[in-house]
C-alpha positions as CSV (number, residue, x, y, z in Angstrom):
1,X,226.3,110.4,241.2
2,X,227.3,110.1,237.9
3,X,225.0,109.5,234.9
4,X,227.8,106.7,233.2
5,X,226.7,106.0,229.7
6,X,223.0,106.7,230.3
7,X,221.0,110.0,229.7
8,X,218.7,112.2,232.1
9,X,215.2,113.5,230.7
10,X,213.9,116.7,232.1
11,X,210.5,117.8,231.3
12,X,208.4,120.5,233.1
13,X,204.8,121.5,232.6
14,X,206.0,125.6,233.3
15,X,208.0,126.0,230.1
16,X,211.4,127.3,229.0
17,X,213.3,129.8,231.8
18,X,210.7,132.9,232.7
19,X,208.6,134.3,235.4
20,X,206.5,131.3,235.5
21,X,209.4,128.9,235.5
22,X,212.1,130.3,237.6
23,X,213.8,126.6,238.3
24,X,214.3,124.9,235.5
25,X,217.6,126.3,234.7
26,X,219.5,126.3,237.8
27,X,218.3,122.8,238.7
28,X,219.6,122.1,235.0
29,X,223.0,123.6,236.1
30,X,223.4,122.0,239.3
31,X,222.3,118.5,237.5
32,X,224.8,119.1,234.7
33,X,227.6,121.5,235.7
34,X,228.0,120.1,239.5
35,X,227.0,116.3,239.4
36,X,227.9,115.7,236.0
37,X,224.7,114.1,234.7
38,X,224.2,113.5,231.1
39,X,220.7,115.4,230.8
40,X,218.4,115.8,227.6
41,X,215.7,118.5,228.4
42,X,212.5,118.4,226.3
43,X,209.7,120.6,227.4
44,X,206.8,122.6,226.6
45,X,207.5,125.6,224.0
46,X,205.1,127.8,226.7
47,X,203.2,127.3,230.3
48,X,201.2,124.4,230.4
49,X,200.1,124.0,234.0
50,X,196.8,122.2,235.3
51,X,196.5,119.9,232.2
52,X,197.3,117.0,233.9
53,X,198.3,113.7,231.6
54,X,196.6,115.1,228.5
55,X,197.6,114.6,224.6
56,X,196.7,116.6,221.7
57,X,195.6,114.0,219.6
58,X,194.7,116.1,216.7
59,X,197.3,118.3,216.8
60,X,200.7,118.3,214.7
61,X,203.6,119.2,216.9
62,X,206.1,121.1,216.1
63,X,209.2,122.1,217.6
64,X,212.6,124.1,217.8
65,X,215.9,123.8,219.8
66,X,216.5,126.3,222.5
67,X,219.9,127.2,223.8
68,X,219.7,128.3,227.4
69,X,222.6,131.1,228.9
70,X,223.7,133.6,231.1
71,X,222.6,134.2,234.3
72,X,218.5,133.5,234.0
73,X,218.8,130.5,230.9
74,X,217.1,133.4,228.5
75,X,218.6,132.2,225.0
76,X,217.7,131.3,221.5
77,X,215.7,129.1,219.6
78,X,217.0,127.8,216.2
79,X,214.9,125.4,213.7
80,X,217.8,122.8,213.5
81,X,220.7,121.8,215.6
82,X,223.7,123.9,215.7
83,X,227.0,124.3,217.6
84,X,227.0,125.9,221.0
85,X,228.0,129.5,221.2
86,X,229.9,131.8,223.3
87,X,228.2,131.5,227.3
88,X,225.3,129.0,226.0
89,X,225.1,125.8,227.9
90,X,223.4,123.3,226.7
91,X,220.6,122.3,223.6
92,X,217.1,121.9,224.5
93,X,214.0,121.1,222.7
94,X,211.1,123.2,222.9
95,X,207.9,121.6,221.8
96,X,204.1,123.3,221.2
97,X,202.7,119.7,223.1
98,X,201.9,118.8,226.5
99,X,204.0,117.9,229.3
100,X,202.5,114.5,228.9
101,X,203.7,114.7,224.9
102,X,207.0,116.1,225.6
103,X,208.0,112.8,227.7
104,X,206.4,110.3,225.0
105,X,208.6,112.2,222.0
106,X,211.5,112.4,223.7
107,X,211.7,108.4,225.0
108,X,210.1,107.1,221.9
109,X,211.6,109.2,219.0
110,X,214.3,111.9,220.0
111,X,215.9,109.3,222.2
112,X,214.8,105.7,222.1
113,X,216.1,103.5,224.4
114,X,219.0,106.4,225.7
115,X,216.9,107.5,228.6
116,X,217.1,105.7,232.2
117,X,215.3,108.0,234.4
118,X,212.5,111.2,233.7
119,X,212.6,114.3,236.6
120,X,209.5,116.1,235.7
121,X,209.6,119.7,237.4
122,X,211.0,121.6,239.4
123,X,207.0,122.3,239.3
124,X,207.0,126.3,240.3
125,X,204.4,125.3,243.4
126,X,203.6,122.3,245.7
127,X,201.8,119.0,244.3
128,X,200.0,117.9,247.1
129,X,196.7,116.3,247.4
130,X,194.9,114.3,245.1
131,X,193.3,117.5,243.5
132,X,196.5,118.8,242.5
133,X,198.2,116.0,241.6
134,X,195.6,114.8,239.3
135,X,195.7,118.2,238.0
136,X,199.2,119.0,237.5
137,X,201.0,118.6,234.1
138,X,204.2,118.0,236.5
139,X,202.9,114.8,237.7
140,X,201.0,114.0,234.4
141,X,204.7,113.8,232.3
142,X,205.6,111.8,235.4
143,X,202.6,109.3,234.6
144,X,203.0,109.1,231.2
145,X,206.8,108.1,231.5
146,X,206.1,105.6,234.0
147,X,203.6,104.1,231.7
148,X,206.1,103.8,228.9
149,X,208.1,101.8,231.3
150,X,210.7,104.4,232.8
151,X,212.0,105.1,236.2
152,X,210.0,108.9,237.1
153,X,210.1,111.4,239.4
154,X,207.8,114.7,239.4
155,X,209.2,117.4,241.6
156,X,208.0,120.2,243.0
157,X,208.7,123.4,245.2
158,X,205.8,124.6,247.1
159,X,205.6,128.4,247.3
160,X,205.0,128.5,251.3
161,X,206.0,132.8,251.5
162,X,205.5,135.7,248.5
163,X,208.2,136.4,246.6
164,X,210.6,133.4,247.2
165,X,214.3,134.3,248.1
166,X,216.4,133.5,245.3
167,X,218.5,132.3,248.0
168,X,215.9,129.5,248.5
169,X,217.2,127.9,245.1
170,X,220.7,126.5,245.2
171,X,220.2,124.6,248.7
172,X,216.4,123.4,247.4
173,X,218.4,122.0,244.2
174,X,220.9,120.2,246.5
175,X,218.1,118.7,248.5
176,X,216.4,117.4,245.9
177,X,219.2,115.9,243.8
178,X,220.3,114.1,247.1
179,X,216.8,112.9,247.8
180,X,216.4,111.7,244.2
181,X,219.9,109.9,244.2
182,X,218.6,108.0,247.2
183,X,215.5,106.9,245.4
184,X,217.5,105.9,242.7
185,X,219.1,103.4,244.7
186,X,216.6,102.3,246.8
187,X,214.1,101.9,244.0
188,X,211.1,100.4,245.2
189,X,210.3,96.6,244.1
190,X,207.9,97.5,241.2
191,X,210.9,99.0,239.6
192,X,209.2,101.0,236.6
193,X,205.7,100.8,237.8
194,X,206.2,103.2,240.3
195,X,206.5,107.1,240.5
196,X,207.5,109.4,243.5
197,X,206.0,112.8,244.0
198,X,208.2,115.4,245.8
199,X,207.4,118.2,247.5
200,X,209.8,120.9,248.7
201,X,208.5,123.5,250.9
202,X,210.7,126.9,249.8
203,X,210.7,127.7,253.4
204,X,213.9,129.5,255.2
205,X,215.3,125.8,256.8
206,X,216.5,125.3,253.2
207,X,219.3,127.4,254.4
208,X,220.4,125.5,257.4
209,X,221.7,121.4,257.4
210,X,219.5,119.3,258.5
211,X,216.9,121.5,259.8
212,X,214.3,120.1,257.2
213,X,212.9,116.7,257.7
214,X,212.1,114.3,254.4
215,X,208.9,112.1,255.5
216,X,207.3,109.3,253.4
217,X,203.6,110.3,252.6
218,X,200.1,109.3,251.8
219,X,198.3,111.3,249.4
220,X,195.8,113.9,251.1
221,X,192.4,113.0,249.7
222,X,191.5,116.5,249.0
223,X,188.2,118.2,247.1
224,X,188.1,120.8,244.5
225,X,185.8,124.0,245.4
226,X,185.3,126.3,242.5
227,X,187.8,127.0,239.8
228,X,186.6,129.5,237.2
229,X,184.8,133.0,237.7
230,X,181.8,134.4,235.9
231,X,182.8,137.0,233.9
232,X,179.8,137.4,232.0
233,X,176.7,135.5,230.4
234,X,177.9,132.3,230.1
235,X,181.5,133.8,230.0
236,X,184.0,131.7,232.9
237,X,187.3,132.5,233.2
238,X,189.8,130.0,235.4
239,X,190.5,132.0,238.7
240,X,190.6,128.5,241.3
241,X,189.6,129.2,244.7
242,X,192.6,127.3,246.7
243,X,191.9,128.2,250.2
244,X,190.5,124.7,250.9
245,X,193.8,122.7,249.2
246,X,195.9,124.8,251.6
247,X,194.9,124.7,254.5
248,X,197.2,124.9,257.3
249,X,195.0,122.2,259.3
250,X,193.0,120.4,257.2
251,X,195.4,118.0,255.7
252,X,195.4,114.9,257.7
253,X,198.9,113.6,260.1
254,X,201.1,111.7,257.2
255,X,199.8,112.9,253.7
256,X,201.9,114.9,251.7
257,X,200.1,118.4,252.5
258,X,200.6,117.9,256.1
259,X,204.0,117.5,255.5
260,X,204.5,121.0,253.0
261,X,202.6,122.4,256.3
262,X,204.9,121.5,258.9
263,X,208.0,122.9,257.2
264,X,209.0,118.9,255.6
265,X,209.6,117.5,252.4
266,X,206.8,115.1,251.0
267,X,208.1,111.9,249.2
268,X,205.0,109.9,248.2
269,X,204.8,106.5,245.9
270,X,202.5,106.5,243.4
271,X,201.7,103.2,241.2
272,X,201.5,103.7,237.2
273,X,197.7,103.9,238.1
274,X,198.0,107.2,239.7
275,X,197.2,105.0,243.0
276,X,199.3,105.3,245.9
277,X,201.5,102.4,246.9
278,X,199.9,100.2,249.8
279,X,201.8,101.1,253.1
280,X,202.1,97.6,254.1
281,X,205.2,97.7,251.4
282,X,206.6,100.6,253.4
283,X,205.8,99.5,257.0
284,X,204.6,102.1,258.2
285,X,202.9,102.3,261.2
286,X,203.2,104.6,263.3
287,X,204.6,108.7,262.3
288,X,208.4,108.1,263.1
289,X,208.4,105.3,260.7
290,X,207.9,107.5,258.0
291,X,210.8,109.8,258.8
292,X,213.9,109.8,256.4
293,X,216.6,108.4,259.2
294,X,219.2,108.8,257.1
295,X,221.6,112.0,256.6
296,X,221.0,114.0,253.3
């Protein structure tokens, strides 16, 4: 799909290329260099996971442009614009703000009225549940650019084994750039006050067609159990016990964890109210309705 006249905004809650945010570059290559989308990527200057929808509000933010290359997107940051250099592929904007921020600065005053459609993520680890997802700075820049009236999409790739195969990447970026081209033109009827959620399981089926089924979802309404440790008097650090979020069996037939846990791909509607869209606009009712038919 091409992007025509009309510009792509990538934001992230992970930050610029690193250890904590091994997909933001290669899904910026495959969206640029292999489907030839216009795309502007504005994102947090460092990891800023877990902060859900938040704004600094006392906070001025500053920021620097970033020019991603080579192999892993390491590059360098400049205070002002400049021309692109040998091997560097692109200009971004690194800002010390929010995910949430990022996506209000960049449609409102880098680029007013330039923007057609926000991909928050790829989110480095699944989105599932209600307590992630109200959580996660992925969805949260999601949010906050479907509240400023923008077409958004917060992605994610849930870490199902240790140490991912970087074979895992390339076909998870295909995957996801055909699933968001068919949301893009089968946009539901609320047109921009809806979001989608997806969740990619980095399982091995990435690496064989058609082996991994897309299903719409419901959101698993899942609990919190404890999130920071005692260090000391009074002293808590943030060490989240998780076993409860993901569990292999406690997610419910149709919600997006169930999905991650059978080896599919979660696509779930949320309204601009972080609620999920009823299912009676869907039709769902019974599990094969909520099976992508189509070919990816």
């Amino acid at each position: 799909m091409s992007s025509g006249s009309t510009r792509k905004l990538r934001v992230n809650d992970d930050g610029p290329p690193g250890p904590e945010s091994p997909y933001i570059f290669g899904w910026y290559r495959h969206l640029t260099q292999d489907l030839g989308w216009d795309v502007k990527v504005v994102i947090p200057s460092t990891q800023k996971s877990w902060i859900g929808k938040a704004y600094h509000i006392q906070d001025i933010i500053k920021g620097r442009y970033y020019y991603p290359k080579g192999a892993d997107g390491q590059g360098e940051t400049s205070p002002s614009p400049r021309s692109l250099r040998e091997g560097e592929i692109g200009e971004w904007i690194l800002l010390d703000a929010t995910p949430a921020s990022c996506a209000n600065i960049a449609l409102h005053n880098l680029f007013p009225g330039e923007i057609d459609l926000v991909i928050s993520g790829p989110n480095f680890g699944r989105n599932t549940s209600s307590a992630f997802s109200l959580s996660s700075g992925t969805l949260g820049a999601a949010l906050a650019s479907s509240l400023s009236g923008f077409r958004s999409i917060a992605l994610s790739y849930g870490i199902m084994i240790k140490n991912t195969p970087t074979t895992y990447h390339d076909p998870a970026f295909k995957l996801s750039s055909k699933i968001v081209n068919y949301l893009l033109g089968n946009w539901g009827p609320r047109e921009n006050k809806l979001l989608y959620s997806i969740n990619i399981p980095m399982i091995e089926e990435l690496l064989h067609d058609d082996e991994m089924k897309v299903y719409w979802t419901s959101v698993w309404k899942s609990d919190y159990g404890r999130l920071f440790k005692e260090e000391g008097s009074l002293v808590f650090a943030f060490q989240p016990d998780l076993s409860g979020l993901l569990s292999k069996t406690a997610a419910p037939e149709g919600s997006d964890g169930w999905a991650l846990n059978v080896g599919a791909v979660s696509v779930t509607p949320y309204l601009t109210s972080f609620a999920e869209l009823p299912e009676d606009e869907h039709g769902f009712s019974c599990l094969q309705d909520r099976e992508w038919k189509f070919k990816l």
